[in-house]
C-alpha positions in Angstrom: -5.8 -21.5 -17.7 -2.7 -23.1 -18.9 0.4 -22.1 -17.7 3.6 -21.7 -20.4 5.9 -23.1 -17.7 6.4 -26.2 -15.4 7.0 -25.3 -11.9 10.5 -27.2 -12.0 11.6 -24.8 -15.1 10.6 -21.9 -12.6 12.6 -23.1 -10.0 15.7 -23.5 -12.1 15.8 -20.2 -13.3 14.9 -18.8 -9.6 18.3 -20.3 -8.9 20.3 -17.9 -10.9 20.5 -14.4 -11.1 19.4 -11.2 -13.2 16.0 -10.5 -14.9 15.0 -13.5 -15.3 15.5 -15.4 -11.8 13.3 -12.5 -10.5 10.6 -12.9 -12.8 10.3 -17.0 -11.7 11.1 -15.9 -8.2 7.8 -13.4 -8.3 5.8 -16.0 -10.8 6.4 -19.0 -8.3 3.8 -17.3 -5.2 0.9 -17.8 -7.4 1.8 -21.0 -9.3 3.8 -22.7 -6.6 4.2 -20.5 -3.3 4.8 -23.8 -1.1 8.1 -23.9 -3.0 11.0 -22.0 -1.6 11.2 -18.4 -2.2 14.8 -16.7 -3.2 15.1 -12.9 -2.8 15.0 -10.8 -6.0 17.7 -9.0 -7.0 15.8 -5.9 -8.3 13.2 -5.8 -5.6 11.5 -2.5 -6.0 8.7 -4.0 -8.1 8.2 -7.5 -6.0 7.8 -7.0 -3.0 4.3 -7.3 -2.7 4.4 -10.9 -4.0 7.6 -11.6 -1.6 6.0 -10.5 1.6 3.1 -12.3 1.1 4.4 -15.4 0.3 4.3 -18.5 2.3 7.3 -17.2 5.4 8.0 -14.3 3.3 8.1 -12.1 6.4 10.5 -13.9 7.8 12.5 -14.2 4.5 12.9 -10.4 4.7 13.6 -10.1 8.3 16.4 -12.1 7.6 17.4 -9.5 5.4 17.5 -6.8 7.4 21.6 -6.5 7.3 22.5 -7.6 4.4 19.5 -5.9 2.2 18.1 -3.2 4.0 16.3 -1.5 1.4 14.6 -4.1 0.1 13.6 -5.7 3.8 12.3 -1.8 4.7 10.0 -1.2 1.5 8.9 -4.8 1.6 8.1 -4.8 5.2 6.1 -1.3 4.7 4.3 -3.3 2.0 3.6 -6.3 4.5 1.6 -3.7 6.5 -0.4 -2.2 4.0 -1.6 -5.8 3.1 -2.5 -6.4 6.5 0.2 -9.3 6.9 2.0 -8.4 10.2 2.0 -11.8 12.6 -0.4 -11.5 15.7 3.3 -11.4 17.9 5.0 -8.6 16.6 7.7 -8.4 19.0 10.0 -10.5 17.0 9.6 -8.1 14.2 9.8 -4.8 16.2 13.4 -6.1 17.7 15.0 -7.6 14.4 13.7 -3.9 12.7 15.5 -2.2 15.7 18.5 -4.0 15.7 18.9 -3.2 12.0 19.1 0.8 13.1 22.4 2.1 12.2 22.5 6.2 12.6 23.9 6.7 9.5 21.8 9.0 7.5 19.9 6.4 5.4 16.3 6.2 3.5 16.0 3.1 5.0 16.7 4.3 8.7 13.6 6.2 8.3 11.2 3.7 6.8 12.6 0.9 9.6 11.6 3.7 12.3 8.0 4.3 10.6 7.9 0.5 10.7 8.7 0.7 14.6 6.5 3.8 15.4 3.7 1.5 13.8 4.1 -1.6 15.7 4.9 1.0 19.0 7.9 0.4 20.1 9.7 3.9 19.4 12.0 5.3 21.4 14.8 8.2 21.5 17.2 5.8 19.9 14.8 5.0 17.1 14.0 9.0 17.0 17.1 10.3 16.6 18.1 7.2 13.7 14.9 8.9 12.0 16.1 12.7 12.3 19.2 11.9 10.5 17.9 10.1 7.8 18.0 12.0 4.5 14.7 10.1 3.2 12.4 12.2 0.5 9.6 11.3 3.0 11.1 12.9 5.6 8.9 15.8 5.5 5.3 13.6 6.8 6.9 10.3 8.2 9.5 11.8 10.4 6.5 13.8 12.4 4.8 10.9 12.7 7.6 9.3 14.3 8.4 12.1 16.4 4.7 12.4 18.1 4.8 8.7 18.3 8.3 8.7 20.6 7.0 11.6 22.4 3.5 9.6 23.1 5.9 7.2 25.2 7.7 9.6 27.1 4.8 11.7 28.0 5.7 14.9 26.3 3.4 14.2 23.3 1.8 18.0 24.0 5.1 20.0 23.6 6.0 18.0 20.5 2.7 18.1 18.9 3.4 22.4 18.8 7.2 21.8 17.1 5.2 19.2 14.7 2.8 20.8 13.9 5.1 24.5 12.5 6.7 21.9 10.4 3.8 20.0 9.0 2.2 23.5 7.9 5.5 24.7 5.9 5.9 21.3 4.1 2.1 21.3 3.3 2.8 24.6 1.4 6.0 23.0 -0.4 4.0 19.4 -0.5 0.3 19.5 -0.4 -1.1 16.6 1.2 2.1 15.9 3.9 -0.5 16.9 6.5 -3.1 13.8 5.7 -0.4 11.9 5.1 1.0 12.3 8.4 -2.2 11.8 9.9 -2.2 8.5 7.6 0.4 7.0 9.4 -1.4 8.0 12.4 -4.5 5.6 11.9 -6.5 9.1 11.9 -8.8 9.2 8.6 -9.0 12.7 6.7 -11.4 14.6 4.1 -10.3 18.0 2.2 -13.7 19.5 2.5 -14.3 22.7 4.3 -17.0 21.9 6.2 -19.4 23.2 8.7 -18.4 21.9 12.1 -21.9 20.5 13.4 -21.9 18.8 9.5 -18.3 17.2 10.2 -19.3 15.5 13.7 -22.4 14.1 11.9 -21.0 12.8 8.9 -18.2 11.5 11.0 -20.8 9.9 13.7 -22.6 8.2 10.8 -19.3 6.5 8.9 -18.6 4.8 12.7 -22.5 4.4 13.1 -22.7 5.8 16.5 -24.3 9.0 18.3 -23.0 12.6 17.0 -21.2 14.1 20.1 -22.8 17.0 21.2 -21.2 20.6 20.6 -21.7 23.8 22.0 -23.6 26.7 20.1 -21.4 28.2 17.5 -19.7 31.8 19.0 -18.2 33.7 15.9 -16.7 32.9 12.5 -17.0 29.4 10.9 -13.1 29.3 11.4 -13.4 30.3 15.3 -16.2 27.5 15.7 -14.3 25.0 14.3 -11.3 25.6 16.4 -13.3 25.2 19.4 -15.0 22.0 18.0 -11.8 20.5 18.0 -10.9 21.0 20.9 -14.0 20.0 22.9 -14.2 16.9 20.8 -10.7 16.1 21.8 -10.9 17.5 25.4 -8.6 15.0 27.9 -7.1 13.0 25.3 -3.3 12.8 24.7 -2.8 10.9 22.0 -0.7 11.5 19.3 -3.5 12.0 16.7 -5.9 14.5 19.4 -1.9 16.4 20.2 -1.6 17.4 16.3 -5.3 18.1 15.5 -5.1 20.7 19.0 -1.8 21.9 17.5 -2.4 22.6 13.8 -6.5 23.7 14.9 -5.0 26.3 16.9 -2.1 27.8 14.5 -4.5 27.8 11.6 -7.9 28.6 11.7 -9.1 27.9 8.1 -7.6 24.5 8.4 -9.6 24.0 11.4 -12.3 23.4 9.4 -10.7 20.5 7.4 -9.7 19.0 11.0 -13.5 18.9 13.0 -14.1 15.3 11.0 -10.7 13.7 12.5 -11.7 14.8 15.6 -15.1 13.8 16.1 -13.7 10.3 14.6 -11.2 10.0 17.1 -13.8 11.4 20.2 -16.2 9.1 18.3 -14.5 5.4 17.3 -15.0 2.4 19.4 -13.8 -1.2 18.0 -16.3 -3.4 17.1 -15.8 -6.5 14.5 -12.5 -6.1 13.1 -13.3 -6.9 9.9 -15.8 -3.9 9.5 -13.9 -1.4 11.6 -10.9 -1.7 8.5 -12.9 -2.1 5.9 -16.0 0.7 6.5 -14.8 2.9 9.5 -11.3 3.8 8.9 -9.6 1.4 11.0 -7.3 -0.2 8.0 -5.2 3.1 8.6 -4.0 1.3 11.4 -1.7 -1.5 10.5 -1.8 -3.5 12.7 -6.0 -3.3 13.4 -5.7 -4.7 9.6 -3.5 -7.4 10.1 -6.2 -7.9 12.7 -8.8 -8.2 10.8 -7.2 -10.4 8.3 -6.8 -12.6 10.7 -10.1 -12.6 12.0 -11.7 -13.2 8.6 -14.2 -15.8 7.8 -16.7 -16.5 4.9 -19.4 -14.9 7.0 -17.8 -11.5 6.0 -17.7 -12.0 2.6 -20.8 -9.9 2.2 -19.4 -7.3 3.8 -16.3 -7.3 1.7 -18.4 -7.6 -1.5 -20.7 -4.5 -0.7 -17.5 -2.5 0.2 -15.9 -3.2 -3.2 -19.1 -1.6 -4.8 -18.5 1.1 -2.9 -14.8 1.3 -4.4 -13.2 0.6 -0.6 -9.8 -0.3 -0.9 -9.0 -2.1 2.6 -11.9 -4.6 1.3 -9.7 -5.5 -1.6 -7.3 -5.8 0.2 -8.9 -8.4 2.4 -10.3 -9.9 0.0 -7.3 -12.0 -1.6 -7.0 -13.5 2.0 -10.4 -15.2 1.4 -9.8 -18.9 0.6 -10.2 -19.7 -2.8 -10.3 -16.0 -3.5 -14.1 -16.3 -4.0 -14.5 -11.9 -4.4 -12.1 -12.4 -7.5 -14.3 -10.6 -9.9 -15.4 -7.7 -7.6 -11.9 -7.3 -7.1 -11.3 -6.9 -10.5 -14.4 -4.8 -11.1 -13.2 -2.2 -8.1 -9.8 -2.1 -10.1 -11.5 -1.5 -13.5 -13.0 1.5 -12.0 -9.9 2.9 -10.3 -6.9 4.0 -11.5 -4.1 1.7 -10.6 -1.6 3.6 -8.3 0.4 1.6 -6.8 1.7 -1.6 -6.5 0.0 -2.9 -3.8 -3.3 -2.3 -6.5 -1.4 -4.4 -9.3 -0.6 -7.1 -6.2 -4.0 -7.0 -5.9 -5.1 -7.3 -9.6 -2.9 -10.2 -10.3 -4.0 -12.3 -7.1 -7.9 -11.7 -8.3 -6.9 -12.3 -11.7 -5.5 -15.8 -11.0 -8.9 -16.5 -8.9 -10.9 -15.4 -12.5 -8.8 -16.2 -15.4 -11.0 -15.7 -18.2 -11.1 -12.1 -17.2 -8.1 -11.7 -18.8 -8.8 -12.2 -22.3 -11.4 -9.6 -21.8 -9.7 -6.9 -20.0 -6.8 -7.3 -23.5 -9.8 -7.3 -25.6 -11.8 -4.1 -24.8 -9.5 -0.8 -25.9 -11.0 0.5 -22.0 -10.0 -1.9 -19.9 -6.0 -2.9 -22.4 -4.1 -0.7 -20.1 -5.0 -2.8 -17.0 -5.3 -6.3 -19.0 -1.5 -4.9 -20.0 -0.5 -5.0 -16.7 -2.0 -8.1 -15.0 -1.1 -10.0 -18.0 2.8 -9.2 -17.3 2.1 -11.8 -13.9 -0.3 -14.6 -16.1 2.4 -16.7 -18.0 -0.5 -19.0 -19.6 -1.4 -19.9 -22.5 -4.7 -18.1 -23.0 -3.4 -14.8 -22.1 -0.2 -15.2 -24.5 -2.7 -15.7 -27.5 -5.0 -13.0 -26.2 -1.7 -10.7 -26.0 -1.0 -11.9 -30.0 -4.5 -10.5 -31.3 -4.2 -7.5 -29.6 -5.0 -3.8 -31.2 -2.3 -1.5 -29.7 -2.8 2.2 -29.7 -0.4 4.3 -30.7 2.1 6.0 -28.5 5.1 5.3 -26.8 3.9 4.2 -24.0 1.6 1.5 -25.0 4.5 0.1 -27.3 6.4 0.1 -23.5 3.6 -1.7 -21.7 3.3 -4.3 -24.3 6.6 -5.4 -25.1 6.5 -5.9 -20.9 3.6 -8.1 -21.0 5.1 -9.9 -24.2 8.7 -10.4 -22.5 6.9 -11.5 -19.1 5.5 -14.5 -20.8 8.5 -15.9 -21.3 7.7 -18.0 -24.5 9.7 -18.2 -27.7 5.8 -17.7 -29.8 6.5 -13.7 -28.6 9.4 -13.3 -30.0 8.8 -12.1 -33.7 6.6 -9.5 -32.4 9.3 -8.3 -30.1 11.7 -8.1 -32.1 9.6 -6.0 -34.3 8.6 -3.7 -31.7 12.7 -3.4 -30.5 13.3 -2.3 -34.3 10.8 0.1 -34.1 11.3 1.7 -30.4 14.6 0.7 -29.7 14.3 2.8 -25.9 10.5 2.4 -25.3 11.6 -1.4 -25.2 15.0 -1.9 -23.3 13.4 -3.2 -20.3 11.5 -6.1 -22.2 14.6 -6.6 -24.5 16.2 -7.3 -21.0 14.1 -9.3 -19.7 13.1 -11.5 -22.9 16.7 -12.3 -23.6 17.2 -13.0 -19.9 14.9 -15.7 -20.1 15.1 -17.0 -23.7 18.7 -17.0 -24.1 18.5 -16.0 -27.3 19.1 -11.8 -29.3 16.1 -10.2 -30.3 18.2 -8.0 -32.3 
């Protein structure tokens, strides 16, 4: 591939500010990330790339007062990709210290971050009960079984919990797994037979089923008791909820007898395949662990995961040298929808290890949309042309995602194009309009 822009034209234009310093600032981890790395101004879409650049964690510690937004969803980010440092004490107090009480979004992700690394506390707690955060509804219980963990009261806690989780499932369906997400304990939706539940469970970890007694009465009433046998003597924070909700809701119960018998069940083996097959990547920091522990002799078992559409293997994957799972990658993402930005992270770091994939994804009318979107992060030359012989469906929001694409290559040869689509769909184009100006200093209209 042949990149559109020199690495010193990047770094000029990271040195100023608006649209385009953020593009070259995002653009410079994959064509230059030993070169220093600027904050973005508008960080909501970057911060995959920042985090994971070359001292990009430290970069956004250092943010922590003055940015706090942008250092809480970036460091949130850091943990999904499996990025936290082996010593994450330093991270833990700088998070702490940037507390403040006052009611904030970010007070709650900066506790989540804390309740994930361990050290939560009252303080922390209390910082997270105030917050006004849209997530307060499945991160907040989290944090609150996780403080009470420490202190010993996880029991009493787990009860409170566990009223509120139930009402916000009916207002929010899903805030119960998703509390249980940021738990590290894995989920299904399946109402299933108990003895079914432990087996299928057992099998995922590849270890004995644990033995339950006979079935006495309903389905419902078995699967109560299964959870609690399973979970007999343990006081975690993931057994305390699964008790809590098993026993206020009996149909639910039957959702719950798989979490269990994982959590009775899981032992750690190699990191690597405790992420990637047996849940384990719900824990954050077991998947920086395994990142770190990652070696060409698991590239077989990240390459059989990505068949079986695993996302924790792509997200090892990219930290392979050389990227050598790049297609895989790229296939797993052709088959999913893309959801999130950590997926498009992911895209774009496969797509720079397979280039010519490109061209191909722009050129089939199945695989535009997600061509569209990695081709927004692949300034080259082959990908601008592919972008200029492109067969655009109709609709609004295909003229949206490929005037981005267009914009984002940051060349004067888009231009006519552009300003044909602005003419056309004056609002489905304002944020390319934007951005292309930004960096060509020049109207499109």
């Amino acid at each position: 591939m042949t990149p559109l822009h020199e690495v010193d034209a990047l770094l000029a234009l990271a040195e100023g500010t608006g649209p385009a310093a953020d593009w070259a600032r995002a653009r410079l981890v994959f064509l230059a990330p030993e070169a220093p790395t600027a904050l973005p101004d508008a960080h909501a879409p970057l911060t995959p790339w920042l985090v994971a650049a070359p001292g990009g964690i430290d970069l956004v510690l250092g943010a922590l007062v003055e940015r706090r937004e942008l250092a809480a969803v970036g460091l949130l980010e850091a943990l999904e990709l499996g990025l936290l440092p082996e010593d994450t004490a330093p991270v833990a107090e700088a998070v702490q210290a940037a507390l403040l009480g006052d009611g904030s979004p970010e007070d709650l992700h900066l506790a989540t971050l804390l309740a994930r690394l361990g050290p939560v506390d009252t303080t922390v707690l209390a910082a997270a009960a105030r917050s006004e955060s849209p997530d307060r509804d499945w991160l907040l219980p989290s944090v609150a079984l996780r403080a009470a963990e420490k202190l010993g009261k996880v029991g009493d806690v787990a009860e409170e919990v566990a009223g509120a989780l139930l009402g916000a499932e009916r207002q929010r369906p899903g805030a119960i797994a998703l509390c249980f997400a940021e738990l590290g304990v894995p989920t299904r939706s399946t109402w299933d037979v108990p003895h079914e539940s432990v087996r299928d469970a057992a099998a995922v970890l590849g270890v004995p089923a644990p033995a339950l007694s006979p079935a006495r009465g309903s389905k419902k009433r078995h699967a109560q008791q299964a959870v609690r046998e399973l979970l007999d003597g343990r006081d975690d924070a993931g057994s305390a909820l699964l008790r809590a909700l098993a026993s206020r809701d009996a149909d639910l119960a039957r959702r719950l007898v798989y979490s269990a018998a994982w959590l009775a069940a899981f032992e750690p083996t190699d990191a690597v395949a405790d992420a990637v097959y047996r849940h384990g990547g719900l824990d954050s920091v077991r998947l920086s662990a395994a990142r770190r522990d990652l070696g060409e002799e698991h590239k077989p078992i990240l390459a059989g995961a990505l068949d079986h559409g695993l996302e924790k293997a792509a997200i090892l994957a990219h930290h392979l040298p050389g990227h050598p799972l790049a297609n895989e990658v790229l296939d797993y993402l052709v088959r999913h929808d893309m959801a999130h930005r950590i997926d498009l992270f992911l895209g774009v770091r496969a797509a720079w290890g397979a280039p010519e994939r490109v061209p191909q994804l722009l050129g089939n009318q199945a695989t535009l949309a997600l061509g569209l979107v990695i081709a927004e992060w692949m300034p080259t030359l082959e990908v601008l042309q592919a972008l200029l012989s492109v067969t655009l469906p109709e609709g609004t929001e295909w003229t949206h995602a490929y005037a981005k694409a267009l914009a984002a290559m940051g060349d004067p040869a888009a231009a006519d194009v552009l300003r044909s689509l602005v003419q056309e769909e004056p609002e489905a184009t304002a944020e390319a309009r934007l951005l292309a100006e930004s960096i060509l200093h020049q109207p499109l209209v």
